[in-house]
C-alpha positions in Angstrom: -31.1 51.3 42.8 -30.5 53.7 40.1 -27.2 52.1 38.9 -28.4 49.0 38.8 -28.3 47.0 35.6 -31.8 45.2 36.4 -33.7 48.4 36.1 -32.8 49.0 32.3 -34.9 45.7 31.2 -38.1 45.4 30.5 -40.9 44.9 32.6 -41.9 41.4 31.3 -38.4 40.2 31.5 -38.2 41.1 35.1 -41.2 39.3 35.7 -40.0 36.1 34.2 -36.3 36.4 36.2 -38.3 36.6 39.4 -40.8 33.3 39.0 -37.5 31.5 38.2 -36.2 32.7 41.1 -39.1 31.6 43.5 -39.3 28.5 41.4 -35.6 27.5 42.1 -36.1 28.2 45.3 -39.5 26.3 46.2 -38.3 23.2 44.1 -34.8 23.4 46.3 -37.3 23.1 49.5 -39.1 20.6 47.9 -36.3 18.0 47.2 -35.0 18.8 50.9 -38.1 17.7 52.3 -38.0 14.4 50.7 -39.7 15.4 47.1 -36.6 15.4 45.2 -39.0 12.5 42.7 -40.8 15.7 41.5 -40.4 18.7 38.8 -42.2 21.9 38.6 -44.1 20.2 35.8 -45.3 17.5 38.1 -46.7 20.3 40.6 -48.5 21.8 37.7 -50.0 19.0 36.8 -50.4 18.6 40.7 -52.2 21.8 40.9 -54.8 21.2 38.2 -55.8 17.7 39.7 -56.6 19.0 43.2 -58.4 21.8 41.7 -61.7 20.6 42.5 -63.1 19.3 39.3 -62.2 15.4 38.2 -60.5 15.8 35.1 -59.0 13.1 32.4 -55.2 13.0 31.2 -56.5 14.7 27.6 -58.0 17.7 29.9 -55.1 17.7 31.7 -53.2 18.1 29.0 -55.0 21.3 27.5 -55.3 22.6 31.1 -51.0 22.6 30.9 -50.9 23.5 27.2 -49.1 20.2 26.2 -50.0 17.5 24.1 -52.1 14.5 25.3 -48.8 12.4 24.9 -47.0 14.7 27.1 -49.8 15.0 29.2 -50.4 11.1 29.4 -46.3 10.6 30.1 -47.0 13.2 33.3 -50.2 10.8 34.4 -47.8 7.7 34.1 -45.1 9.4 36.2 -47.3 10.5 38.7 -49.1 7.3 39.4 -45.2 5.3 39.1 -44.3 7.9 42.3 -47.6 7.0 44.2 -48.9 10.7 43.9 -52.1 9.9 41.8 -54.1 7.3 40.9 -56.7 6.6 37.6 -60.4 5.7 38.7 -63.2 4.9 36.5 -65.4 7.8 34.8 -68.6 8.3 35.8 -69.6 7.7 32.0 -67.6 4.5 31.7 -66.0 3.9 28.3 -62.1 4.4 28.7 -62.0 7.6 30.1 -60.5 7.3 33.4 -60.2 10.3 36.1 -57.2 11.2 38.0 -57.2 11.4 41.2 -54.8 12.1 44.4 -53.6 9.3 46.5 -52.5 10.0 50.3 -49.0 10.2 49.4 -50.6 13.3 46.7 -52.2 15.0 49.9 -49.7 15.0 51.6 -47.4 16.7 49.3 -49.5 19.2 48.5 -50.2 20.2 52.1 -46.5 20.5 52.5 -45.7 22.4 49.0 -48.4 24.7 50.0 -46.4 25.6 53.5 -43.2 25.4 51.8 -44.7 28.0 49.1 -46.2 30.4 51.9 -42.1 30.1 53.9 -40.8 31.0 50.1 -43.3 33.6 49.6 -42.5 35.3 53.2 -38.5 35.2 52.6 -39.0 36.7 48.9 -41.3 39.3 50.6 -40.0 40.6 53.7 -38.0 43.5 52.4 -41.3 44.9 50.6 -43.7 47.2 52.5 -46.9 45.6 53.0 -48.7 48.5 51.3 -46.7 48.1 48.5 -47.1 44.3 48.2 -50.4 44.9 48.4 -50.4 47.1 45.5 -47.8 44.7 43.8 -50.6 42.1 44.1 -53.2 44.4 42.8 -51.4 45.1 39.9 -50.2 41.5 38.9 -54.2 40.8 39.2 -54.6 43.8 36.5 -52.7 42.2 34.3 -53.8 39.0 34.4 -57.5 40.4 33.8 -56.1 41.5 30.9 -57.0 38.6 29.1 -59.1 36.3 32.0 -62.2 38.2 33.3 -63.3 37.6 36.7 -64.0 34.9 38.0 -62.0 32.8 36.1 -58.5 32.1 37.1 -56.4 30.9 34.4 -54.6 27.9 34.5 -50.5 28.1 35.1 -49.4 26.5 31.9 -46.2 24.8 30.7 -46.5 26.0 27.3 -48.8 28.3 25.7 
């Protein structure tokens, strides 16, 4: 491992080769199992709706770090593909909440099994004491600047 070239760069950069790694990978099993309509930003946007609070397309939008247009272009595509659907808000006006459809379920039961085969074939050749301690540490870092409880949101853009 000594000679190679990987272990000269820094830490962040490896970090940023390896989620597009598992990203080109889980997007590759993705469009194979019939979701070739979506892009990683779509799952983002994906993971933010099913996060358990009803949000708009303008909190959407700062959840992702994008603008509201982008944000509200994300919305359009995802209703279009039959993966979410706009109902009204609770406090009228305009405001309308997103929400998944069936077809939005469904994909997001099988992204989450097709992330757990990715996560196990990216894994398998790392001890399980030191992926544990890999996980500990990745957790460090990222309550570097998100105290517990809160788990940041996985944006686009910052």
């Amino acid at each position: 491992m000594d000679d190679d070239p990987l272990g000269h760069y820094e830490l962040i950069f490896l970090l940023g080769l390896a989620f597009q790694q598992v990203q080109r990978d889980f997007v590759q099993h993705l469009d194979a199992a019939g979701y070739d309509d979506l892009r990683p930003a779509h799952g983002f946007a994906l993971q933010v709706i099913t996060q358990g609070r009803a949000v708009t397309a303008s909190e959407l939008a700062e959840r992702l770090g994008v603008t509201k247009q982008a944000g509200s272009q994300l919305v359009d595509q995802l209703v279009e593909r039959g993966y979410v659907s706009r109902a009204t808000h609770p406090s009228g006006g305009r405001r309308r909440l997103l929400v998944l459809t069936a077809r939005g379920h469904q994909h997001m039961r099988d992204a989450g099994s097709i992330l757990q085969q990715v996560e196990k074939t990216f894994t398998k050749s790392i001890d399980r004491h030191r992926l544990a301690e890999l996980r500990s540490d990745l957790i460090a870092i990222i309550r570097t600047s998100a105290p517990a409880p809160e788990v940041p949101p996985l944006r686009l853009f910052s």
